[in-house]
PDB file of N, CA, C and O in Angstrom:
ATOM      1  N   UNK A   1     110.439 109.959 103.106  1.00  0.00           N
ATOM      2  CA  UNK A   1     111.317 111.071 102.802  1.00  0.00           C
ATOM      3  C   UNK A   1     111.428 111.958 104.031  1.00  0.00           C
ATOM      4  O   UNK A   1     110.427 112.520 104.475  1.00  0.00           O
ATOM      5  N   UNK A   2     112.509 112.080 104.535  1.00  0.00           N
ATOM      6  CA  UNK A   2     112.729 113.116 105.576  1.00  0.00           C
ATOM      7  C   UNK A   2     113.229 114.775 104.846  1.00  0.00           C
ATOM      8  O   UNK A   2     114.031 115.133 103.984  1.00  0.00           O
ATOM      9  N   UNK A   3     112.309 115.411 105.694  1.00  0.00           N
ATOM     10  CA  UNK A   3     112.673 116.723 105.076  1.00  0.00           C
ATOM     11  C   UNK A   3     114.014 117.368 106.015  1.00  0.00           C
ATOM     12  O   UNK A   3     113.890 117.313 107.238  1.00  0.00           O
ATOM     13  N   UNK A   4     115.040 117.858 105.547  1.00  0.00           N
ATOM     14  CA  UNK A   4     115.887 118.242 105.803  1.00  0.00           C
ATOM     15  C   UNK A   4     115.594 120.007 106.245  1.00  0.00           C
ATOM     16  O   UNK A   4     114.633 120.684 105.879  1.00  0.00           O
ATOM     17  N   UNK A   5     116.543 120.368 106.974  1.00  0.00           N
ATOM     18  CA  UNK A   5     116.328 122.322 107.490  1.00  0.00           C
ATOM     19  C   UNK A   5     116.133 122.474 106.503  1.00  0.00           C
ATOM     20  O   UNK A   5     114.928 122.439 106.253  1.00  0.00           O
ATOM     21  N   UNK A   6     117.077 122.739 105.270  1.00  0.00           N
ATOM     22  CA  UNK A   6     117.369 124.077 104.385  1.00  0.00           C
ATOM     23  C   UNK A   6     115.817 123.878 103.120  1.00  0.00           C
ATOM     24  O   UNK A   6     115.243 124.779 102.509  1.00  0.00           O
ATOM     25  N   UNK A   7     115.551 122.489 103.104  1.00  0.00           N
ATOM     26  CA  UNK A   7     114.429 122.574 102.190  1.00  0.00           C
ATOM     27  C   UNK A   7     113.110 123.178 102.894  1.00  0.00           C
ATOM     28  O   UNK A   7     112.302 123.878 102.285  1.00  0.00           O
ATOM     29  N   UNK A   8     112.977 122.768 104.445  1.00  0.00           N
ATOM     30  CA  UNK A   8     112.121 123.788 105.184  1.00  0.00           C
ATOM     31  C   UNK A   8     112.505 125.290 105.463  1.00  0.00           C
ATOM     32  O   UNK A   8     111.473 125.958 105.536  1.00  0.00           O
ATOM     33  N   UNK A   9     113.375 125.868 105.603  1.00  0.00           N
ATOM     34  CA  UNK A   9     113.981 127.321 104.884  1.00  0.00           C
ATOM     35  C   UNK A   9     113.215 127.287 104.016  1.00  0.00           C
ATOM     36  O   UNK A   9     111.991 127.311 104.139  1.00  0.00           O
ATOM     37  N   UNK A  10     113.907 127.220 102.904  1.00  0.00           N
ATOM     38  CA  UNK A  10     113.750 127.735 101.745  1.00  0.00           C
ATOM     39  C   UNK A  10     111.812 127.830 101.722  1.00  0.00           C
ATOM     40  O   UNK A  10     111.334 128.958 101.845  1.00  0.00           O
ATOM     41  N   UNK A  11     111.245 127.130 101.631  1.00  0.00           N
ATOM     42  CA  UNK A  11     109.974 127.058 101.639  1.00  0.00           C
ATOM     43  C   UNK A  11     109.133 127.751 103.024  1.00  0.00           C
ATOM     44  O   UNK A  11     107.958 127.583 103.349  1.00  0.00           O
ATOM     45  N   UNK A  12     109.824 128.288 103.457  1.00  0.00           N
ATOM     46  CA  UNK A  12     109.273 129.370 104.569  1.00  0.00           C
ATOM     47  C   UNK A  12     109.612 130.703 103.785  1.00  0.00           C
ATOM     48  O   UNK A  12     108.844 131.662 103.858  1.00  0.00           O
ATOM     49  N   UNK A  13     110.503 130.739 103.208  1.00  0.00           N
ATOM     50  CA  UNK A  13     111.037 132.158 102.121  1.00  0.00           C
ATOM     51  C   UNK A  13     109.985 132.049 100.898  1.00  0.00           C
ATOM     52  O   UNK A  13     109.685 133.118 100.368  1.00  0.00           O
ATOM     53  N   UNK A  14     109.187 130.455 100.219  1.00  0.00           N
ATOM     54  CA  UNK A  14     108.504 131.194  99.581  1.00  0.00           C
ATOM     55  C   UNK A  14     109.166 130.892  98.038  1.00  0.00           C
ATOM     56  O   UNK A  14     108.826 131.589  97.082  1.00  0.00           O
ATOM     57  N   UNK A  15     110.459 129.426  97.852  1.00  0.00           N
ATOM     58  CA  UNK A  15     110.468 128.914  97.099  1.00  0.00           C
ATOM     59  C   UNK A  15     109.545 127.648  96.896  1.00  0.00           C
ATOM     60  O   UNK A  15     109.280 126.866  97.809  1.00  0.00           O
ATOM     61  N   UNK A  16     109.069 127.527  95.553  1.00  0.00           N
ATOM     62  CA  UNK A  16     108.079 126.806  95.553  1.00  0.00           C
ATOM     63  C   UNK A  16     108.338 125.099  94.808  1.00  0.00           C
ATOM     64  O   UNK A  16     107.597 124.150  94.551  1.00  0.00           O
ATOM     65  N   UNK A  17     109.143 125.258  94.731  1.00  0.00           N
ATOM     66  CA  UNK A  17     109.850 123.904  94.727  1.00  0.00           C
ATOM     67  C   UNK A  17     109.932 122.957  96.256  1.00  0.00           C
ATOM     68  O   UNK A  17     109.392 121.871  96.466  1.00  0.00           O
ATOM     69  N   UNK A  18     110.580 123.572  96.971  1.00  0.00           N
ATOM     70  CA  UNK A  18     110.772 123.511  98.722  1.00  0.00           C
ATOM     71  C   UNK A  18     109.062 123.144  99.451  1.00  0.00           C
ATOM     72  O   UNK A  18     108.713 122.246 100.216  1.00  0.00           O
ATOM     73  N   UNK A  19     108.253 124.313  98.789  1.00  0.00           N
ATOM     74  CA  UNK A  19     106.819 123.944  99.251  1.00  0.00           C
ATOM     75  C   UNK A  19     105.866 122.848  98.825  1.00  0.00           C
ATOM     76  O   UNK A  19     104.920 122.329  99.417  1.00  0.00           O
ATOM     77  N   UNK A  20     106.513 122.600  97.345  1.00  0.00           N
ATOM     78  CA  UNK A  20     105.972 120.833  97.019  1.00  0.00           C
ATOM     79  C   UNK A  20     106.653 120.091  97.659  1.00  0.00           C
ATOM     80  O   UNK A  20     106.178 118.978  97.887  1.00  0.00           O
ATOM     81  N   UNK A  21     107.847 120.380  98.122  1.00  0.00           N
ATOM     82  CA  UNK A  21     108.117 118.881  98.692  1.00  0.00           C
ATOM     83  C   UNK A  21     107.659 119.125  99.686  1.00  0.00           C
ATOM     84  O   UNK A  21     106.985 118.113  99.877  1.00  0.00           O
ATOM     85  N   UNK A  22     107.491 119.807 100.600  1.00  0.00           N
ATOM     86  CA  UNK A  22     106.644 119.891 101.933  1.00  0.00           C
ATOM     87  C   UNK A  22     105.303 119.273 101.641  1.00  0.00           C
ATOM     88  O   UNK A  22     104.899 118.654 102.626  1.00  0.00           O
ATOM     89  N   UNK A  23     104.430 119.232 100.555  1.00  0.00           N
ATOM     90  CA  UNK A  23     103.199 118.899 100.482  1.00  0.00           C
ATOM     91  C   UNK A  23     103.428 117.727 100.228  1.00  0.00           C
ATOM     92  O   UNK A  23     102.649 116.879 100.666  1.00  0.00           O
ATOM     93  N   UNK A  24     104.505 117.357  99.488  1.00  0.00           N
ATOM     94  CA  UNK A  24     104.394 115.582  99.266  1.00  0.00           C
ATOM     95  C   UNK A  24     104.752 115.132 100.471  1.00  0.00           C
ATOM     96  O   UNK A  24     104.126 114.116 100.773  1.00  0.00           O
ATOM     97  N   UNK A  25     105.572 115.519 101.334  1.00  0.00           N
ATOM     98  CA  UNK A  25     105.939 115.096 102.750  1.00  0.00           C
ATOM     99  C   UNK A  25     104.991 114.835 103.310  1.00  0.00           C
ATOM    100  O   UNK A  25     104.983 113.807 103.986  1.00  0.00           O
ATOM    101  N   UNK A  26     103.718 115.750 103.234  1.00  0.00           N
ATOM    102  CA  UNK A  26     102.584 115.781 104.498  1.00  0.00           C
ATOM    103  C   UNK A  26     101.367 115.294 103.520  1.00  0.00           C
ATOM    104  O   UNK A  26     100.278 115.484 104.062  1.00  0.00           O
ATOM    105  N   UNK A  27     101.270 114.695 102.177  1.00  0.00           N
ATOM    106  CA  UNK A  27     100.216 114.033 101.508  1.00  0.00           C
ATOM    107  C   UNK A  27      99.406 113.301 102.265  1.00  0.00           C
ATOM    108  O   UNK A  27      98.231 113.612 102.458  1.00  0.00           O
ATOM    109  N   UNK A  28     100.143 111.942 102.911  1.00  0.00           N
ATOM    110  CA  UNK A  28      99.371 111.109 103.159  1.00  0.00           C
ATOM    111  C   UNK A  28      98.318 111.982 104.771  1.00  0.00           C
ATOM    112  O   UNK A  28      97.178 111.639 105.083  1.00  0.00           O
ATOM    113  N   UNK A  29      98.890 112.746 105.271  1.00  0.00           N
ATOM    114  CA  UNK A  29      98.244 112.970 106.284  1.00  0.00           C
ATOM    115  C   UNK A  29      97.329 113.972 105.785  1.00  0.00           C
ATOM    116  O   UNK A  29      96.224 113.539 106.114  1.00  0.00           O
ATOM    117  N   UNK A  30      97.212 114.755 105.350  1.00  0.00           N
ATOM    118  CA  UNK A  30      96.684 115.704 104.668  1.00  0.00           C
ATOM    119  C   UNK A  30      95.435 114.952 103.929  1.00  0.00           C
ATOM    120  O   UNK A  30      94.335 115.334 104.328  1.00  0.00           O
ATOM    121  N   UNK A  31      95.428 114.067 103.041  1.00  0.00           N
ATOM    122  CA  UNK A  31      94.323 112.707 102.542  1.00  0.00           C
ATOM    123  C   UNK A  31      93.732 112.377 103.915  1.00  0.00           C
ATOM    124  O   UNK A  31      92.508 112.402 104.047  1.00  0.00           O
ATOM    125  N   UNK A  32      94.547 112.063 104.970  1.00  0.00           N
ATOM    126  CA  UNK A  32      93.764 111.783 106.194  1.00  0.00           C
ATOM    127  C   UNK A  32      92.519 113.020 106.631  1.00  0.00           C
ATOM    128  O   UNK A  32      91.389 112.764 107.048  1.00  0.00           O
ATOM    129  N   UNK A  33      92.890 113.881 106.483  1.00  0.00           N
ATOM    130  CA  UNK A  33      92.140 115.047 107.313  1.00  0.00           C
ATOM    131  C   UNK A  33      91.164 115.368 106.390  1.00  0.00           C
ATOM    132  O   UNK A  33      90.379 116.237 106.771  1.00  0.00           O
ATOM    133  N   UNK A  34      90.974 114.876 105.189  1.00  0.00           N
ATOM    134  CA  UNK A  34      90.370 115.794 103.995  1.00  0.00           C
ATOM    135  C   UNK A  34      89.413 113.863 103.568  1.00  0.00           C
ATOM    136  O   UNK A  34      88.815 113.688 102.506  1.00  0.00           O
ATOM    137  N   UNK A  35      89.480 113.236 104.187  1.00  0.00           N
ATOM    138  CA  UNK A  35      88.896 112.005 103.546  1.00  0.00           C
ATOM    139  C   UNK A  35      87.298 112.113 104.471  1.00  0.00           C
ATOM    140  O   UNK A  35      87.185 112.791 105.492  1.00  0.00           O
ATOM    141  N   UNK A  36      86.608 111.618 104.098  1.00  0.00           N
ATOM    142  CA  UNK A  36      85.260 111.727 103.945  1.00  0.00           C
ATOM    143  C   UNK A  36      84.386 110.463 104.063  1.00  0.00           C
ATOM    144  O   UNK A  36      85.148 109.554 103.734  1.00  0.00           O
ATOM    145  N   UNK A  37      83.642 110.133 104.248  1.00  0.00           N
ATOM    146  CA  UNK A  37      82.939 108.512 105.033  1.00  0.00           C
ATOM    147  C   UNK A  37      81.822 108.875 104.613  1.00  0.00           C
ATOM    148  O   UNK A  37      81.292 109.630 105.427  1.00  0.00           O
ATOM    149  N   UNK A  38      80.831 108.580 103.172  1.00  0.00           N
ATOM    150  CA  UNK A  38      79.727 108.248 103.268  1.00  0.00           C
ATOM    151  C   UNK A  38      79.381 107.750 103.197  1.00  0.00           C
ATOM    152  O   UNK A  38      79.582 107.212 102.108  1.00  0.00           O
ATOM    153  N   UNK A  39      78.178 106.943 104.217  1.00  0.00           N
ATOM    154  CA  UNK A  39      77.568 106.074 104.391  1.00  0.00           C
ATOM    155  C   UNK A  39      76.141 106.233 103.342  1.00  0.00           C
ATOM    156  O   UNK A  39      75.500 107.268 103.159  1.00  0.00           O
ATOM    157  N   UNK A  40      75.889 104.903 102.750  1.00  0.00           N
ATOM    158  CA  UNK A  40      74.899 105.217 101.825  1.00  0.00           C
ATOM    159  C   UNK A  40      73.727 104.052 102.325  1.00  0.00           C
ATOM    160  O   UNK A  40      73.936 103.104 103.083  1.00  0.00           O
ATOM    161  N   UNK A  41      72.462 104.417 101.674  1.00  0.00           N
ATOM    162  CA  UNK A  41      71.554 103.961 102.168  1.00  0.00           C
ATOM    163  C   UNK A  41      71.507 102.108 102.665  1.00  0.00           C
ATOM    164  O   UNK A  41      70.884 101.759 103.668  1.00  0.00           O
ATOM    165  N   UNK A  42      72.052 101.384 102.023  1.00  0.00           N
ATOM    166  CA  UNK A  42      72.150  99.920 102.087  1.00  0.00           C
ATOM    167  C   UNK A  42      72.958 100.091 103.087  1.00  0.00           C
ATOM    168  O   UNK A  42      72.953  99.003 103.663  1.00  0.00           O
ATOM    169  N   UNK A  43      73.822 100.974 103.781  1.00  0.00           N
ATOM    170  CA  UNK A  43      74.724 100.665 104.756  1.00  0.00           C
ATOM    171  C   UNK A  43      75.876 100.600 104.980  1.00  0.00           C
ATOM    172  O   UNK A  43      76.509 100.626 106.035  1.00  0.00           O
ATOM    173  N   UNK A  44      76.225 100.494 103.732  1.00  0.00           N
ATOM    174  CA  UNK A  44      77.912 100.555 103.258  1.00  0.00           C
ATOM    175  C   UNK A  44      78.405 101.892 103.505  1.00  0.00           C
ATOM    176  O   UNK A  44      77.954 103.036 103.566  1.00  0.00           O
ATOM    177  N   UNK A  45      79.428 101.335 103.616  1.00  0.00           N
ATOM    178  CA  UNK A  45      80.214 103.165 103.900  1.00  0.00           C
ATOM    179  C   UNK A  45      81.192 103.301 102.311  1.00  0.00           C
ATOM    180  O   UNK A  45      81.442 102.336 101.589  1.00  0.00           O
ATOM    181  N   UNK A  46      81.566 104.544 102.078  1.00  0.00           N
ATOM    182  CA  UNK A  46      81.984 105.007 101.031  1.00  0.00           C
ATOM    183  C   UNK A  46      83.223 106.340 101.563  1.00  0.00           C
ATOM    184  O   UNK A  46      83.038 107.424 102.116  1.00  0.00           O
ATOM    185  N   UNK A  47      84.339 105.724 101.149  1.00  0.00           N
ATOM    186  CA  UNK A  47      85.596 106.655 101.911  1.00  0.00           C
ATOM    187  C   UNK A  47      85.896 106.850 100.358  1.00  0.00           C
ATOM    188  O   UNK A  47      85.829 106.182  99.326  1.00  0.00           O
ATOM    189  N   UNK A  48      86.248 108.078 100.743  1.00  0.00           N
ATOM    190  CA  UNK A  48      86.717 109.072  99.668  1.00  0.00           C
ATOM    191  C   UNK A  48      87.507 110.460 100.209  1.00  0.00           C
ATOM    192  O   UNK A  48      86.947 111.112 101.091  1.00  0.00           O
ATOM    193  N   UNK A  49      88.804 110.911  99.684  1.00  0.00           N
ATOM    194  CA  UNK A  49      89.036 112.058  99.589  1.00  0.00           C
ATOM    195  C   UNK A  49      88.758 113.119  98.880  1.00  0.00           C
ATOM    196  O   UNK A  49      89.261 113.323  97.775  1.00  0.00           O
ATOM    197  N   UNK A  50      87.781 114.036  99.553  1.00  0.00           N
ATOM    198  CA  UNK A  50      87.173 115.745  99.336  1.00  0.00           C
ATOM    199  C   UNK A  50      88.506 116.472  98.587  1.00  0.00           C
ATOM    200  O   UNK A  50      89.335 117.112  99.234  1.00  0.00           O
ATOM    201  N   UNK A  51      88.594 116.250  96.941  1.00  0.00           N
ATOM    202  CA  UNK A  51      89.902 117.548  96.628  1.00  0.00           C
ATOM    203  C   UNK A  51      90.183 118.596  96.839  1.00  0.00           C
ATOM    204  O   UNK A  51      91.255 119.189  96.950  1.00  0.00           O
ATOM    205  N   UNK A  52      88.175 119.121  96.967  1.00  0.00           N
ATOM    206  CA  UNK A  52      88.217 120.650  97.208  1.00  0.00           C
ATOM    207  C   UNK A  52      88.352 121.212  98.821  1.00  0.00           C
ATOM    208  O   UNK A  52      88.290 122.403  99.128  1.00  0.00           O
ATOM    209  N   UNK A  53      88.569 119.976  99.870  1.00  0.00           N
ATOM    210  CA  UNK A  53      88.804 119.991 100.997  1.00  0.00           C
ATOM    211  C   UNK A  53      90.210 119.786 101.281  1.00  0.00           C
ATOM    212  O   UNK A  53      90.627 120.342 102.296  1.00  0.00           O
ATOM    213  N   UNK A  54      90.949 119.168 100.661  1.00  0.00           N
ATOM    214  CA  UNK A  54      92.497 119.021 100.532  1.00  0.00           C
ATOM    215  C   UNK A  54      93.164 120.542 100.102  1.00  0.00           C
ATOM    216  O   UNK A  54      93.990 121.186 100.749  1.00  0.00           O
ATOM    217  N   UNK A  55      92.636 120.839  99.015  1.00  0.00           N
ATOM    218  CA  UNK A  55      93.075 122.023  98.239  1.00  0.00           C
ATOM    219  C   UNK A  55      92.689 122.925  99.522  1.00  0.00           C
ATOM    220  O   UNK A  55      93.692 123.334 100.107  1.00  0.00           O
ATOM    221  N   UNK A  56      91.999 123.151  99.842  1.00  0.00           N
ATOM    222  CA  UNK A  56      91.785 124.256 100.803  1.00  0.00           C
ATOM    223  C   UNK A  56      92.651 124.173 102.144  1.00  0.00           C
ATOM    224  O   UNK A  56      92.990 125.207 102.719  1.00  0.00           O
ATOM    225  N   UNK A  57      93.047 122.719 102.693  1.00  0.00           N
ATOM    226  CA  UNK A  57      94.103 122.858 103.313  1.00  0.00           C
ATOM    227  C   UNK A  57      95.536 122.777 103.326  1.00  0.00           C
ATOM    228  O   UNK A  57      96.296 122.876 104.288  1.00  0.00           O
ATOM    229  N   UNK A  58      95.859 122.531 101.786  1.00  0.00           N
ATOM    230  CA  UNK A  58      97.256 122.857 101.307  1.00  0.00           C
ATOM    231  C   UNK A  58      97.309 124.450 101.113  1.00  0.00           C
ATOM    232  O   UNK A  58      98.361 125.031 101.381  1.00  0.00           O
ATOM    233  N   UNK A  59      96.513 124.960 100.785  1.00  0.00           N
ATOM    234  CA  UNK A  59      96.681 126.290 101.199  1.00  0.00           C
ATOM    235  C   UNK A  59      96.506 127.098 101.758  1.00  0.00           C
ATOM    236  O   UNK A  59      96.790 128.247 101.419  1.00  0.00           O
ATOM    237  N   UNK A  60      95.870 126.700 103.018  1.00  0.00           N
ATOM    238  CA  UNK A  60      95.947 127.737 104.186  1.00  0.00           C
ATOM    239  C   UNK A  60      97.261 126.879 104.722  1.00  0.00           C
ATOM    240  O   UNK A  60      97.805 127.520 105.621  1.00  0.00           O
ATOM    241  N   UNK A  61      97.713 126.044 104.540  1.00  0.00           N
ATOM    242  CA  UNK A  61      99.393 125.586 104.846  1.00  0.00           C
ATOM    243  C   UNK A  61     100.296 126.522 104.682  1.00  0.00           C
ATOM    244  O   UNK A  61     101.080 127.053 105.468  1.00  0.00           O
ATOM    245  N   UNK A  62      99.962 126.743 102.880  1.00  0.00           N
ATOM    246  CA  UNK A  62     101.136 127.533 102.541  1.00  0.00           C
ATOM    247  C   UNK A  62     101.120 128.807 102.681  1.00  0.00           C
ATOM    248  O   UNK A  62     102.129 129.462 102.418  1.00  0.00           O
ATOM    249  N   UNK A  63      99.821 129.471 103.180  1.00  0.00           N
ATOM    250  CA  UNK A  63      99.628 130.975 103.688  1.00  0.00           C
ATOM    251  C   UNK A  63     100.454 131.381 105.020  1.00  0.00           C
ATOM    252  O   UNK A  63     101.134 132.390 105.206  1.00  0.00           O
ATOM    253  N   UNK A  64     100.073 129.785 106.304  1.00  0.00           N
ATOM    254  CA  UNK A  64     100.661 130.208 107.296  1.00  0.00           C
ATOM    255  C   UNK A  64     101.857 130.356 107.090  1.00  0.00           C
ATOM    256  O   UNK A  64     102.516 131.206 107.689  1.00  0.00           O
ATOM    257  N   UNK A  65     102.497 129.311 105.938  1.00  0.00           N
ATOM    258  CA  UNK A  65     104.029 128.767 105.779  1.00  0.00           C
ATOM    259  C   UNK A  65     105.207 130.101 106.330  1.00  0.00           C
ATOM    260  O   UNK A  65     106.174 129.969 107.081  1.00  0.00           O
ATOM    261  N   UNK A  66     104.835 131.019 105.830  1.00  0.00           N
ATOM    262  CA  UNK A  66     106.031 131.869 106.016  1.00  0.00           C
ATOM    263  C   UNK A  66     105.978 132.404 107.397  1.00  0.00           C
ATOM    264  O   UNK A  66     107.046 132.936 107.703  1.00  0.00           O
ATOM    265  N   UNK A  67     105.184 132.431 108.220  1.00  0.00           N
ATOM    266  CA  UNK A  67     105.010 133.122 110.082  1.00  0.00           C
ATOM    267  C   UNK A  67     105.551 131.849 110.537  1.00  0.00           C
ATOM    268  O   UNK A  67     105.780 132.007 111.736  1.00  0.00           O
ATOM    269  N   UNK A  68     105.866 130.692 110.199  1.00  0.00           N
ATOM    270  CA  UNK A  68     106.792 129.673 111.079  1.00  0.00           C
ATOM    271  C   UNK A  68     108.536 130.090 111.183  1.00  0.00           C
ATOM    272  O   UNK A  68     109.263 130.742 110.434  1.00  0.00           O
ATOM    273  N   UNK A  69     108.743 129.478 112.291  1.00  0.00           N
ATOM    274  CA  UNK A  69     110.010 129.713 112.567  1.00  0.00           C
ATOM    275  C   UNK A  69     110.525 128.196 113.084  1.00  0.00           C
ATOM    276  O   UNK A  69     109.996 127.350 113.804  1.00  0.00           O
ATOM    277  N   UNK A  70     112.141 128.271 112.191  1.00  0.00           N
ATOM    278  CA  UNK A  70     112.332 127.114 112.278  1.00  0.00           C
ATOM    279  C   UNK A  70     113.679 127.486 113.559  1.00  0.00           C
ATOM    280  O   UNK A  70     114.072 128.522 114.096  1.00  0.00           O
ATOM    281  N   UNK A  71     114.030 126.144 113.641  1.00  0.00           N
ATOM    282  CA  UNK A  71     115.055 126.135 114.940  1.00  0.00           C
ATOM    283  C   UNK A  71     115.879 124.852 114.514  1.00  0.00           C
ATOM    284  O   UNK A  71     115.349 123.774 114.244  1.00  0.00           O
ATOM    285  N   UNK A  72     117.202 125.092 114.488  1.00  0.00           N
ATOM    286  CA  UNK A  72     118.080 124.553 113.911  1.00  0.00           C
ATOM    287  C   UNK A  72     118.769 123.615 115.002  1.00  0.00           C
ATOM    288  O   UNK A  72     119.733 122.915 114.693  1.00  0.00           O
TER     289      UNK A  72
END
């Protein structure tokens, strides 16, 4: 899905429709940054995504969201 200007507008103003699709846009990377590797005693590793580490960076997203400036 490509995000288009006006849905990034709008979600810099702080509609929240505009700001889910921004989060579904940036999901998979966002799972990237928030995924987690534990390695357990036998050796195996164990990947998992942290929710309460995701959640915390979908919303310092949407805090900065409105101090961006877009350029058309």
């Amino acid at each position: 899905m490509e995000l288009d200007y006006e849905t990034v507008r709008r979600a810099i103003k702080g509609d929240r429709n505009a700001q889910a699709k921004l989060l579904n846009h940036y999901d998979s990377y966002i799972n990237a940054l928030s995924t987690v590797i534990e390695v357990r005693t036998d050796g195996t590793e164990h990947r998992y995504v942290d929710e309460d580490m995701k959640a915390e960076i979908q919303t310092k997203y949407l805090e900065v969201l409105p101090k961006c400036k877009v350029i058309k």
